[in-house]
C-alpha positions as a Markdown table, in Angstrom:
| # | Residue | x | y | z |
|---|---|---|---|---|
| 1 | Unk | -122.1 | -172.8 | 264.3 |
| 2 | Unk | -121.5 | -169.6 | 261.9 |
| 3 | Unk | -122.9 | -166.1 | 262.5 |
| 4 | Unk | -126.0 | -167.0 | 260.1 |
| 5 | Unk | -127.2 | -169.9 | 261.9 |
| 6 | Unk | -127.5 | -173.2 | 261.0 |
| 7 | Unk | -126.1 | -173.2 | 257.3 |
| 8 | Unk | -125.6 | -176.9 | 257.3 |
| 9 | Unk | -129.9 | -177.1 | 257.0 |
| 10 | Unk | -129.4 | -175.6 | 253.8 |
| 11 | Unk | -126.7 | -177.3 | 251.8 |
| 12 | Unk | -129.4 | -180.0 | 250.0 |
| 13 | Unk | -131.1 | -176.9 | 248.6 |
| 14 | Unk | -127.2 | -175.3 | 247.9 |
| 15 | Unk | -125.8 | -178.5 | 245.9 |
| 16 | Unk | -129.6 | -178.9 | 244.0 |
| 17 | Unk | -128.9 | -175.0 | 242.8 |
| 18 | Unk | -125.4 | -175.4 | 242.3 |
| 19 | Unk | -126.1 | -178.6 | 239.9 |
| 20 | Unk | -128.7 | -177.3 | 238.1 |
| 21 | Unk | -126.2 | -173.4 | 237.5 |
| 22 | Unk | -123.5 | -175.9 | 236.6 |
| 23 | Unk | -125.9 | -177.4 | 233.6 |
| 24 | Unk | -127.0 | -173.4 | 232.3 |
| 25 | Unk | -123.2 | -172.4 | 232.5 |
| 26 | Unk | -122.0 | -175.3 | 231.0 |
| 27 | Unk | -124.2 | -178.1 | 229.1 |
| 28 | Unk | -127.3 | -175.9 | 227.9 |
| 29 | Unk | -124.5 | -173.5 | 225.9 |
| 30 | Unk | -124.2 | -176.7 | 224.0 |
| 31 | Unk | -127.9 | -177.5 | 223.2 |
| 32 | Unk | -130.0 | -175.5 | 220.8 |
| 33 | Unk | -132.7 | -172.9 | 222.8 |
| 34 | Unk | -135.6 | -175.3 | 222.7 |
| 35 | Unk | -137.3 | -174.3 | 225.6 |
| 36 | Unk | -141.0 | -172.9 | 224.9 |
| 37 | Unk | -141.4 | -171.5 | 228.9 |
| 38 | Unk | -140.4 | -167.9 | 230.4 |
| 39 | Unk | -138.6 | -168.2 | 232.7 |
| 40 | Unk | -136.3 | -171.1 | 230.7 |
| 41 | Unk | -137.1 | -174.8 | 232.4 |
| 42 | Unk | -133.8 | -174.6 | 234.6 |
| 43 | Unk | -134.0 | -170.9 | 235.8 |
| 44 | Unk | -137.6 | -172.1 | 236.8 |
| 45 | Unk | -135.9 | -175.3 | 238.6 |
| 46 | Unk | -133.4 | -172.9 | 240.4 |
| 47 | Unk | -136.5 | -170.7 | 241.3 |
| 48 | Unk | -138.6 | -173.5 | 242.7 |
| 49 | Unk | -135.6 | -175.0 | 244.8 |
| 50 | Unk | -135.0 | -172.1 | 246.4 |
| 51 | Unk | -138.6 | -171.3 | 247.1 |
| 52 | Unk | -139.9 | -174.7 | 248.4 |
| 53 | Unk | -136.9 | -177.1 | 248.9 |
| 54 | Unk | -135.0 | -179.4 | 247.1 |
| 55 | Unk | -138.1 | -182.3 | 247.2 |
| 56 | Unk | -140.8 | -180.2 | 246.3 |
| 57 | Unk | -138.7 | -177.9 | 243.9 |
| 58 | Unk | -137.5 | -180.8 | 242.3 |
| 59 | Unk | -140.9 | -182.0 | 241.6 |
| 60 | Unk | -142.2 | -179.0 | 240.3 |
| 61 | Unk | -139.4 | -178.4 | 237.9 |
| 62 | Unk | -139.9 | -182.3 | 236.3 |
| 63 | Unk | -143.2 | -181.5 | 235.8 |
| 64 | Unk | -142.1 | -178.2 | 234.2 |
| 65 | Unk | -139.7 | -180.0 | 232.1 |
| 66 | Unk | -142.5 | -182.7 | 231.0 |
| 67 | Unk | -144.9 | -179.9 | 230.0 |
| 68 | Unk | -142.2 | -178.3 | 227.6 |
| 69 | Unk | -142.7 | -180.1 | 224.4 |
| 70 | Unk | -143.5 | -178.9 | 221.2 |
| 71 | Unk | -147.6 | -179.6 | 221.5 |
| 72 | Unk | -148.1 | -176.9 | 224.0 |
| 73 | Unk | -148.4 | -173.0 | 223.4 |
| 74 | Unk | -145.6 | -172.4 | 225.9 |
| 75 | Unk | -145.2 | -168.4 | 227.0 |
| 76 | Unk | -145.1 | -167.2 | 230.7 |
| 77 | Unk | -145.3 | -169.5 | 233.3 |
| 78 | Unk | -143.6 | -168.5 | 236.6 |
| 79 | Unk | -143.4 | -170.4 | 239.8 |
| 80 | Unk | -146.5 | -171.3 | 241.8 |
């Protein structure tokens, strides 16, 4: 055991951010902006993850990602 604790209980949550940082540094450079949302779909994911775990963060970013399509007026929408 480290001096924080029990860091193993938080490596799902690490590799989940670390995946979805790895896509924004790497993959989205390559994609036109498209995203209609503030914060963008994936700093949203990252936001979620931390702030509820990997299951329910994950959840709540795919149904962030399903809502961003070009029928809907987009604009602010931060993390419940």
């Amino acid at each position: 055991m480290n001096k924080r604790g029990n860091s193993g209980a938080h490596l799902p949550r690490r590799c989940a951010v670390a995946a979805v940082r790895f896509y924004q540094r790497y993959i989205s450079p390559l994609l036109p902006a498209s995203c209609i949302y503030r914060p963008t779909c994936s700093q949203y994911a990252v936001e979620a993850i931390t702030s509820y775990g990997v299951m329910k963060g994950c959840w709540l970013a795919v149904r962030r990602i399903l809502r961003c399509n070009p029928w809907r007026a987009g604009g602010y929408d931060p993390v419940p």
